[in-house]
C-alpha positions as CSV (number, residue, x, y, z in Angstrom):
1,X,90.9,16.7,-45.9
2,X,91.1,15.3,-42.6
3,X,88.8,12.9,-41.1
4,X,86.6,15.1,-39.2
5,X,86.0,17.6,-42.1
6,X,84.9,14.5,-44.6
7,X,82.0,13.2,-41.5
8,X,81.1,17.2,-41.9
9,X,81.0,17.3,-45.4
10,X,78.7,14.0,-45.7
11,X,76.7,15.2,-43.0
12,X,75.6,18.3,-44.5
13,X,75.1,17.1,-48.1
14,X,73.0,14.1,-46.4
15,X,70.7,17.0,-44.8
16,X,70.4,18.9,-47.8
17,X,69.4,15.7,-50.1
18,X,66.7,15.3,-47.0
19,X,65.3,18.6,-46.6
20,X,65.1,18.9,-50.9
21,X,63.2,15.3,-50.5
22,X,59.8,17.2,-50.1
23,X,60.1,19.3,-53.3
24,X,60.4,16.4,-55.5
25,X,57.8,13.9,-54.1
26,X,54.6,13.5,-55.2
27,X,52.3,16.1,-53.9
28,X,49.1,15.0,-52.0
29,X,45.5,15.2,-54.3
30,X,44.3,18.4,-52.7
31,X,41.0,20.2,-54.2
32,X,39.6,23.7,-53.0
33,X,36.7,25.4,-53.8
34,X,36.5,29.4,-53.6
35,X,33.1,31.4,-54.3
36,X,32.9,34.8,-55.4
37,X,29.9,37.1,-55.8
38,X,28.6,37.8,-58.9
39,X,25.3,39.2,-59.2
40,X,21.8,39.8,-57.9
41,X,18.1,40.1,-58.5
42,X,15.0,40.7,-56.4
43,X,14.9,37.2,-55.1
44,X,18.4,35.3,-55.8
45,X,21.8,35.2,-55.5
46,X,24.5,34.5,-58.4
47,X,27.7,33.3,-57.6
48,X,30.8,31.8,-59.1
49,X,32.3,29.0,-57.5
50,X,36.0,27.8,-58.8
51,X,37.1,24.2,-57.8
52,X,40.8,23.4,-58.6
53,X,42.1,19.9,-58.3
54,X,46.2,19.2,-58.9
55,X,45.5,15.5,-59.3
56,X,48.1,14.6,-57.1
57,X,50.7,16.0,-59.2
58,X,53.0,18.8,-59.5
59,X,52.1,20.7,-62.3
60,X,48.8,19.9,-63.6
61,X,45.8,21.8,-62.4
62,X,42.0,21.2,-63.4
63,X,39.9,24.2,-63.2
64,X,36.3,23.4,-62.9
65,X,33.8,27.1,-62.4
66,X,30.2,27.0,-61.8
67,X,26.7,28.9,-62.0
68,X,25.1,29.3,-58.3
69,X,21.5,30.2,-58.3
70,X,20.8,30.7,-54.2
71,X,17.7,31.6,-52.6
72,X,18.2,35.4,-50.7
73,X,15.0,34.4,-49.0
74,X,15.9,30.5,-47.2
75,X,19.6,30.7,-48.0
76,X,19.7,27.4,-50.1
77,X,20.6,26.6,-53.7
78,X,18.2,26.6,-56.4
79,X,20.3,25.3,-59.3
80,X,23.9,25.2,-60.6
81,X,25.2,25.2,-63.8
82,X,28.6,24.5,-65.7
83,X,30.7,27.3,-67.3
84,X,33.9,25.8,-68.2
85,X,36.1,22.6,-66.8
86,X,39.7,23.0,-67.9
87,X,43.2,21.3,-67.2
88,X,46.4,22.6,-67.8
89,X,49.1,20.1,-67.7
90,X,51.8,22.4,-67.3
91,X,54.7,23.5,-69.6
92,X,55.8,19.5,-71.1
93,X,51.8,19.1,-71.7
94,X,51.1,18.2,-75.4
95,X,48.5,19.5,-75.0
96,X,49.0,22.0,-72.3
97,X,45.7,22.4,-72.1
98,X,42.6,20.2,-72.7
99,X,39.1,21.9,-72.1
100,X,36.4,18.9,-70.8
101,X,32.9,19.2,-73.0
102,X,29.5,20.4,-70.3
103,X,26.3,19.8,-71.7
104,X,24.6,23.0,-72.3
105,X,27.5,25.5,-70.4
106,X,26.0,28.3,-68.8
107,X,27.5,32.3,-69.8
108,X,27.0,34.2,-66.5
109,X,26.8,37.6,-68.3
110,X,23.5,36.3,-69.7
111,X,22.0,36.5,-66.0
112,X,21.8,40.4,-66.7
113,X,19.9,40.5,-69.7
114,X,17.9,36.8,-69.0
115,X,17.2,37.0,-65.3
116,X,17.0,41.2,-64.4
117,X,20.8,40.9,-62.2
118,X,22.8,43.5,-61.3
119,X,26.2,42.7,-60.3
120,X,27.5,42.9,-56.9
121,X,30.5,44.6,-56.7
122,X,33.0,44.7,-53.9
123,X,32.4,48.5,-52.5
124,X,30.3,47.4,-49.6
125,X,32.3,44.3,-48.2
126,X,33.4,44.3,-44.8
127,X,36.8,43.0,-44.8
128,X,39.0,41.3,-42.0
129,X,39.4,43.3,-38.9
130,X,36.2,45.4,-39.6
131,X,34.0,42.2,-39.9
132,X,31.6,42.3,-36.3
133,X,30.8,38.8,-37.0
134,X,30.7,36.2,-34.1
135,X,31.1,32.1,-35.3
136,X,30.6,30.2,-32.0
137,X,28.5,26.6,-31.5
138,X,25.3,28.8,-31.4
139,X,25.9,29.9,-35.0
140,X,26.7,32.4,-37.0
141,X,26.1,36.1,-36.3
142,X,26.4,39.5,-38.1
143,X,25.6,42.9,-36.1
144,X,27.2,45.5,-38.5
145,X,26.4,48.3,-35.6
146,X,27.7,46.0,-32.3
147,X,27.2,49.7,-30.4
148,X,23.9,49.8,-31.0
149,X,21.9,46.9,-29.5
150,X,19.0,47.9,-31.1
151,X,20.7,47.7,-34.4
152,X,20.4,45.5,-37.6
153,X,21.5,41.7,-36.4
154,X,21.4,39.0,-39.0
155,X,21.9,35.0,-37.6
156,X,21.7,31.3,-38.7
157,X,22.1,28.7,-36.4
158,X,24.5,26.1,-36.3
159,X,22.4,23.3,-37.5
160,X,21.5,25.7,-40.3
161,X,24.9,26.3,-41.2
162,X,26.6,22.8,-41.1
163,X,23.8,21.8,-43.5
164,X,24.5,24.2,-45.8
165,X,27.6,24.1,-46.0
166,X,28.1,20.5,-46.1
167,X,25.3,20.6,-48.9
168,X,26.4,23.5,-51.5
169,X,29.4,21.8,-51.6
170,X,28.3,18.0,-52.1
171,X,25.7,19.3,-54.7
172,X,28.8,21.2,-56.4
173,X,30.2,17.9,-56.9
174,X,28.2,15.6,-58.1
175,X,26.6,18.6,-61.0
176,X,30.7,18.6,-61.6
177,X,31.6,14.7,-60.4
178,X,35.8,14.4,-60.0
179,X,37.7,13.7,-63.7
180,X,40.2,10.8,-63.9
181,X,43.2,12.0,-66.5
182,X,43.4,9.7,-69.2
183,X,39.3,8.6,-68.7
184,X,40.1,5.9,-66.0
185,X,38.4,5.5,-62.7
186,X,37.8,8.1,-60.8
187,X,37.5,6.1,-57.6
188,X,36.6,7.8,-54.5
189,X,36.3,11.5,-54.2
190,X,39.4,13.0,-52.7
191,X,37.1,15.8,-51.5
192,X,35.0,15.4,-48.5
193,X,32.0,18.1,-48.3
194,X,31.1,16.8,-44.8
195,X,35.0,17.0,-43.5
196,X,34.4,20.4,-42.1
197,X,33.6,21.6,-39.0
198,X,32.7,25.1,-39.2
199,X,33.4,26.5,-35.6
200,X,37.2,24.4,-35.6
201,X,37.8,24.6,-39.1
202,X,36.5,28.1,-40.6
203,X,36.4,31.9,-39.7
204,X,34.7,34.9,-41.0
205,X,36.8,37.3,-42.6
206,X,34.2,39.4,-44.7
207,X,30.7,40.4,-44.8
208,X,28.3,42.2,-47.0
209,X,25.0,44.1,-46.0
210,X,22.2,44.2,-48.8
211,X,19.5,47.3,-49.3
212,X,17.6,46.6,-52.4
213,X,14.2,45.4,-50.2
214,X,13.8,46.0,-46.4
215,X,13.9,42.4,-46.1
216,X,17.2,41.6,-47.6
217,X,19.9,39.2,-45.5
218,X,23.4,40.0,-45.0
219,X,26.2,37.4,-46.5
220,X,29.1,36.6,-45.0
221,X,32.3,34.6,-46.1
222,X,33.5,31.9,-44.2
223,X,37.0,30.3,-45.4
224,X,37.2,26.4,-44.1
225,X,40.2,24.3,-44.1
226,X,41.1,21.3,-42.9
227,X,44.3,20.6,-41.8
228,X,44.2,16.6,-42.1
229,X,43.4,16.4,-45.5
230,X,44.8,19.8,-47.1
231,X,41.2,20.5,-48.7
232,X,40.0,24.3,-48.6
233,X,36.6,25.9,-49.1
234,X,36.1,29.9,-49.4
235,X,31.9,30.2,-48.9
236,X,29.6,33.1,-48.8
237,X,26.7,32.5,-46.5
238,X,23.3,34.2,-46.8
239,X,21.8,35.2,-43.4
240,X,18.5,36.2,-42.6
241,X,17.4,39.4,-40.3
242,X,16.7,38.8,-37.0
């Protein structure tokens, strides 16, 4: 082999040994949050919220859910509740999975019978590229007739929305505070509620009208993410007529 064909050779097993680096470090601690509708009654709004945490490593995953009880009238939360926290430690766990004890774990299917809900289903969402919602440092705006000025127009401001997004997902946390495997300290939380900023770090990208009472908001979902930190938040918003 001549000498110009071993530099060659070294040089591309160096680059490959570089660009597999990545795939073996250790991952960042990234934690996202995702809500999903559930159910409703005359006066509140049930949803499901799933916050996964990887711990910083490969191939463990904690899967916390939770019980949302939000006002359709203000728009804030009422209560929250714990259904399940799990961890899965991957395939080498022993263990592979340990399920974290909640005091008093709520069942969501006992809204229906317990609270007079009806679920939500998806039939009526809006979904991306048929969402006529505008997300500018005024606030947050659904006209789901833009043709007709006259229309239906649901709103909430900025101020508004920063709050309540910074607080359904700080109050999230601390009914769930962050688990340290093996029962050390937790130190601090490697999720940030008030990291967003919801005009530079979110976007609409689906929308729901509601008809049981003439006086029913809209909700729309907002997914947030912020690049810095890797942290994610999928959030549906209740808006108020106009």
């Amino acid at each position: 082999m001549t000498r110009f064909m071993r530099n060659w050779a070294t040089r591309l097993f160096a680059a490959a040994l570089i660009s597999a680096g990545p795939v073996w470090a250790t991952p960042p601690q990234v934690v996202t949050v995702e809500d999903a509708l559930f159910a409703r009654n005359a006066d509140t709004l049930f949803l499901l919220r799933t916050i996964t945490d990887n711990h910083g490593l490969h191939m463990v995953r904690q899967t916390d859910t939770l019980l949302i009880h939000r006002s359709l009238a203000g728009g804030d939360d009422r209560g929250f509740r714990g259904v399940a926290r799990v961890i899965d430690f991957g395939p080498d766990g022993a263990p592979r999975v340990e399920t974290l004890p909640l005091q008093d774990p709520a069942n969501p299917y006992d809204l229906f019978a317990g609270a007079d809900a009806w679920p939500l289903g998806a039939g009526r969402i809006a979904l991306p590229g048929e969402v006529p919602v505008t997300l500018d440092r005024t606030g947050l705006e659904y006209r789901p007739n833009p043709a007709i000025p006259s229309g239906p127009a649901y709103r909430l401001s900025a101020e508004d929305l920063a709050a309540r997004i910074e607080d359904t997902l700080r109050a999230g946390r601390q009914i769930l505070p962050p688990h340290a495997l093996g029962g050390g300290s937790t130190g601090a939380d490697a999720f940030d509620p008030a990291a967003f900023d919801p005009v530079a770090d979110c976007r609409p990208d689906a929308a729901m009208r509601l008809f049981h009472a003439d006086t029913d908001p809209a909700l729309v979902r907002l997914t947030c993410e912020d690049e810095e930190s890797g942290q994610r938040a999928t959030l549906w918003l209740v808006l108020p007529q106009l």
